[in-house]
C-alpha positions as CSV (number, residue, x, y, z in Angstrom):
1,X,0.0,0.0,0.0
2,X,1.8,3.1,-1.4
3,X,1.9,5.6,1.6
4,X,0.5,9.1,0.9
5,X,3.7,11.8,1.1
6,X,3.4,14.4,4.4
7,X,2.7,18.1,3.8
8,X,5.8,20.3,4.8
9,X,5.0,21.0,8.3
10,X,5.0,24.1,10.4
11,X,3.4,27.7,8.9
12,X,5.0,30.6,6.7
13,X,3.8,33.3,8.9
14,X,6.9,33.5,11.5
15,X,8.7,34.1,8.5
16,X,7.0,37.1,6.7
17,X,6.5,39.0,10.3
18,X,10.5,38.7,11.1
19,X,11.0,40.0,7.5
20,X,8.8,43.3,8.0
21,X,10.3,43.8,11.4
22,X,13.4,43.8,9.9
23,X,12.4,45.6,6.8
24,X,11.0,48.5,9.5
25,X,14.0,48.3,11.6
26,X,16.3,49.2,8.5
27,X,14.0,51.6,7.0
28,X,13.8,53.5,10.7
29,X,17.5,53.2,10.3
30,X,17.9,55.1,7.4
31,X,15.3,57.6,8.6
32,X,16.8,58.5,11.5
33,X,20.2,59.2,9.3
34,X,18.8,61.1,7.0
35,X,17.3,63.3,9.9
36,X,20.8,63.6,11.9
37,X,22.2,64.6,8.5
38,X,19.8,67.3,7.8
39,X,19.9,69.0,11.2
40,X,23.3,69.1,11.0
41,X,24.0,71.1,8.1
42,X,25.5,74.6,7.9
43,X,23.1,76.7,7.6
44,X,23.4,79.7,5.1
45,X,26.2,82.2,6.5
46,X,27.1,79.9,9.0
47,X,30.5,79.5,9.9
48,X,30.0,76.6,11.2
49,X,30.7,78.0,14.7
50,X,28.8,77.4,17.5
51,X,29.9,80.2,19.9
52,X,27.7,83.6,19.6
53,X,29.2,86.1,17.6
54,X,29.2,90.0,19.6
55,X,27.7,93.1,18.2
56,X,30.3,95.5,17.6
57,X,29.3,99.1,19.0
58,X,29.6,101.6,17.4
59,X,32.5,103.7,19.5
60,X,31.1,106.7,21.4
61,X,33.0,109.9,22.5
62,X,32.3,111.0,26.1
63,X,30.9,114.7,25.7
64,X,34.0,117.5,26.2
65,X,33.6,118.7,29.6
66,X,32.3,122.6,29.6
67,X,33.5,125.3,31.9
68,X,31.0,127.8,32.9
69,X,32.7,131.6,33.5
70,X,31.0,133.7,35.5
71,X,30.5,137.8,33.8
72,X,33.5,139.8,35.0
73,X,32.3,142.7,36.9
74,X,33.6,146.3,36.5
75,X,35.1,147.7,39.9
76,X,33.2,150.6,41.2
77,X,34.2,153.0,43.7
78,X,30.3,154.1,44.7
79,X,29.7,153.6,48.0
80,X,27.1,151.3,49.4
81,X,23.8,152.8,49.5
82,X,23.4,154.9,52.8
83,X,27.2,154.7,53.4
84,X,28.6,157.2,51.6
85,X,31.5,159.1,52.0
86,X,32.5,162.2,51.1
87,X,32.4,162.5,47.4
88,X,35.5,163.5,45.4
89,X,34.5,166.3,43.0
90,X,37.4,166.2,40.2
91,X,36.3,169.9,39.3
92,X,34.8,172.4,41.8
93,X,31.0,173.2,40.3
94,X,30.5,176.6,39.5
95,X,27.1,177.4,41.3
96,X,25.6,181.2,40.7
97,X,25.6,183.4,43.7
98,X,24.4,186.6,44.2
99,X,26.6,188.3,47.1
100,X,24.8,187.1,49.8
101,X,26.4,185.4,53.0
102,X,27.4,182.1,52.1
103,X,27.3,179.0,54.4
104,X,27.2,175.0,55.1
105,X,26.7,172.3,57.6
106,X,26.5,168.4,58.1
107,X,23.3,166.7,58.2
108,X,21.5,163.2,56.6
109,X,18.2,163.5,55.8
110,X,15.7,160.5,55.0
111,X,12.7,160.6,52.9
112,X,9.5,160.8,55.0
113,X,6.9,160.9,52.5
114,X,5.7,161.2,48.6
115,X,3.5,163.0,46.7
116,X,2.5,162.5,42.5
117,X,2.4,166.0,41.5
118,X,0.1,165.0,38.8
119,X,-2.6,164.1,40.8
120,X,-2.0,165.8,44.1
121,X,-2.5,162.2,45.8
122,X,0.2,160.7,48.1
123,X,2.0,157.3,47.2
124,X,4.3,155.1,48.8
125,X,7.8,155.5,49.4
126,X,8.0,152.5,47.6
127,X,6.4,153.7,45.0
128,X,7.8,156.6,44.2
129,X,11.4,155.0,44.9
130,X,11.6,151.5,44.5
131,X,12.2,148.2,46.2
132,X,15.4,149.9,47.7
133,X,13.6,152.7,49.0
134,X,14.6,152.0,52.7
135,X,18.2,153.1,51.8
136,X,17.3,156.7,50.4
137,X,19.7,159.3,51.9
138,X,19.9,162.5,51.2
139,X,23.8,163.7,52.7
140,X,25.0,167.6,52.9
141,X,28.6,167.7,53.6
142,X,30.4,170.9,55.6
143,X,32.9,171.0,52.8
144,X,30.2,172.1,50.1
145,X,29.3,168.6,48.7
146,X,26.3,166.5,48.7
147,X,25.4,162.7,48.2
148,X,22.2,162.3,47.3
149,X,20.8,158.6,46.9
150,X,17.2,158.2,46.1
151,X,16.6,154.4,45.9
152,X,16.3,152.7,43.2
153,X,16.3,156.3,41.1
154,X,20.4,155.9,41.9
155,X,22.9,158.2,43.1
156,X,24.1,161.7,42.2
157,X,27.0,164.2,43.6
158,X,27.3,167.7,44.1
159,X,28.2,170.4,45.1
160,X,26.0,173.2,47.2
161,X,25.7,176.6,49.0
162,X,22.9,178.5,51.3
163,X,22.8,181.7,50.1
164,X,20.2,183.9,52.1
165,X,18.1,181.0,53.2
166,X,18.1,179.8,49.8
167,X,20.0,176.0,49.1
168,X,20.7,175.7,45.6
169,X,23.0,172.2,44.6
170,X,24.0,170.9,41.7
171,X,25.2,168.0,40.2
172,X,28.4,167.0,38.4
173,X,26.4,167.1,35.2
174,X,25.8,170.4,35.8
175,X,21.8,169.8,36.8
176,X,20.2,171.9,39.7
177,X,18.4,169.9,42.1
178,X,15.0,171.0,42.4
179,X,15.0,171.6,46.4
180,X,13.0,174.0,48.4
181,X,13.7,174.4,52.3
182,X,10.6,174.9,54.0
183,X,12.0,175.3,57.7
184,X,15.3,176.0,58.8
185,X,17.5,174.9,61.6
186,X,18.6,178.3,63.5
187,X,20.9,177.0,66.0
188,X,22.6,174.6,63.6
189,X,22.4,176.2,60.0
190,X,20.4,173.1,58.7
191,X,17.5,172.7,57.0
192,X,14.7,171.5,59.3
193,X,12.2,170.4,56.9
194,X,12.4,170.6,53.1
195,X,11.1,168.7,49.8
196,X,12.7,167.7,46.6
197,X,10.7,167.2,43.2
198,X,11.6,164.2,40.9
199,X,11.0,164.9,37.2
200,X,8.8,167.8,35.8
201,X,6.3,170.2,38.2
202,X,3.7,168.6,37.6
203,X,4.1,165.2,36.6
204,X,7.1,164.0,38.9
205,X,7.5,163.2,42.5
206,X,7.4,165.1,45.5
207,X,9.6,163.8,48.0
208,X,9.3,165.2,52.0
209,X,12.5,165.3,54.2
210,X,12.3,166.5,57.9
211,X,15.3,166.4,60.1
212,X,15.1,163.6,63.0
């Protein structure tokens, strides 16, 4: 009795899933190169290295430092305000007399009081004179001269005379000061009480002086 031949035993399939694994394994492979390779290029510009290149600044100049001069300022030889000494008159000032008996004395007056002559209405010292009229003088000097310092309307000198109870003074430009002595001092010579106008007759400043 012929015997029948046996089928090959066992089953393909073992076979075909060892061959995908390993067909996956070599095609994950080959991925995984061609992915190191690409992130590893140079990219455009690159010099390949890998430490930061630093910004070059632009060089700065520190600013030149500035010296700040203060305004020279022209000596003067004007007295402080209400400190005046005798004034030096380079030329004696003619001043008209009219053969009376001449005379002078020593006294400092301070204004006491204004007046616009415009209007007839008093006004302040301060006014009339100026933030610095606290330091008005008005200074008659035994030798003939005067300082007078009106505030902020500045300083003028002079020379003077009393001349029958009349005080005329005048200026080293030559201008009379417009002064009228309304009271006089018999035991000293001085005026007692007198007033000085400021501009014109009737639109300056009538300023009051009285002997303290």
């Amino acid at each position: 009795m012929t015997g029948k031949h046996a089928a090959p035993g066992g089953s393909k399939k073992p076979l075909v899933i060892i061959l995908i694994i390993v067909l996956a394994a070599a095609l994950f492979g080959a991925g995984v190169f061609v992915a190191l390779n690409f992130f590893n290029k140079d990219k455009p510009g690159d010099t390949g290295s890998t430490q930061p290149t630093a910004a070059t600044a632009p060089a700065t100049t520190a600013p030149l430092a500035t010296t700040a001069t203060a305004p020279s300022v022209a000596p003067t030889s004007e007295a402080p305000m209400g400190t005046e000494a005798t004034p030096t008159i380079g030329e004696p000032i003619q001043i008209p007399t009219h053969g009376g008996a001449l005379s002078t004395f020593n006294a400092t007056y301070v204004p006491g009081s204004a007046e616009d002559m415009a209007t007839g209405n008093a006004v302040t010292l301060r006014d009339a004179l100026g933030s610095d009229f606290r330091s008005a003088t008005l200074t008659f000097n035994e030798d003939g001269t005067y300082v007078c310092n009106l505030g902020g309307l500045g300083t003028t000198t002079g020379m003077y005379v009393v001349e029958d109870g009349v005080l005329t003074a005048t200026d080293t430009t030559d201008r009379n000061m417009n002064i009228t002595v309304t009271e006089w001092n018999e035991s000293t010579g001085a005026p007692a009480s007198f007033y000085v106008i400021i501009g014109e007759e009737t639109a300056g400043v009538k300023l009051t002086f009285a002997e303290s």
